[in-house]
N, C-alpha and C positions, 0 to 999 in steps of 0.2 A: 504494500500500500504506500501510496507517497502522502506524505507530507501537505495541505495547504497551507499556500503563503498567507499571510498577513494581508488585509487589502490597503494597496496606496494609491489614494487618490491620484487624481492626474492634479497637473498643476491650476487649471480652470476650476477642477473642484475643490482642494484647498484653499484656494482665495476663496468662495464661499462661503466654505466651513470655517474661516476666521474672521469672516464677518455676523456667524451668527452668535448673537449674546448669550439667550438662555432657548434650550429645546423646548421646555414646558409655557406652554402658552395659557394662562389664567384665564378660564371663562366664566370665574365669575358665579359658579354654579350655586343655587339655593335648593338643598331636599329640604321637603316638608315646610310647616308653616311657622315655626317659633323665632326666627328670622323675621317675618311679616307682623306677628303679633309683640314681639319686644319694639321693631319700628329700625332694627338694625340692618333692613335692605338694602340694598344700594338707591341711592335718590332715582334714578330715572325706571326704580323696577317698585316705589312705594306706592304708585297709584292704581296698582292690581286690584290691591282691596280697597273698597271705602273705608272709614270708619265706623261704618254701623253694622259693615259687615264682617269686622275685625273684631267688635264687641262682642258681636252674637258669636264668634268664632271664638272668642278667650272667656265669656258663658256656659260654654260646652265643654273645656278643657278640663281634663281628669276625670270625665266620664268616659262611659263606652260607647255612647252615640260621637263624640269626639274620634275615638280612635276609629272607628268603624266606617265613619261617615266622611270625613275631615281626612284625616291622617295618611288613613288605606288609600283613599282617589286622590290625593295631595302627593304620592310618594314618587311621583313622576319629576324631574330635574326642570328648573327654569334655571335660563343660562341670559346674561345678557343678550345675545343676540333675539331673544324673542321680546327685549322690553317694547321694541317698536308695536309689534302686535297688543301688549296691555294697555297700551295708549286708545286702540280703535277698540271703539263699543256705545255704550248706550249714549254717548253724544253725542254720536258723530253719524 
């Protein structure tokens, strides 16, 4: 069996690869809702909820209509790039 080399980029990939900073790219991402009900979201992702419907949502909290209802259908990722979407809704 032989040996594989090592892979060396070519010289146009190198300059590349030392231009990039960090591989891990932040998106930002929010599970679940205790983020939204502490008010610790990012500004352009706080107007998802209203306030009335933040209440009713920290009203429910530590029961099982909470976890069940809330939590379970909540457990899906918002990621900044979907803040433009929470923008569009019953105003608009």
């Amino acid at each position: 069996m032989t040996k594989a080399e090592k892979y060396q980029p070519s010289e146009k990939g190198q300059a590349f690869l030392d231009t990039v900073n960090n591989g891990k790219y932040d998106r930002q991402i929010i599970t679940g809702m205790k983020k939204f009900m502490d008010g610790n979201a990012p500004e352009d992702m706080q107007s998802f909820y209203t306030a009335v419907e933040l209440q009713a949502i920290s009203d429910l909290k530590g029961t099982a209509k909470f976890e069940r209802h809330c939590q379970r259908r909540r457990s899906a990722h918002a990621g900044k790039n979907h803040a433009p979407l929470f923008r569009v809704g019953k105003n608009q």
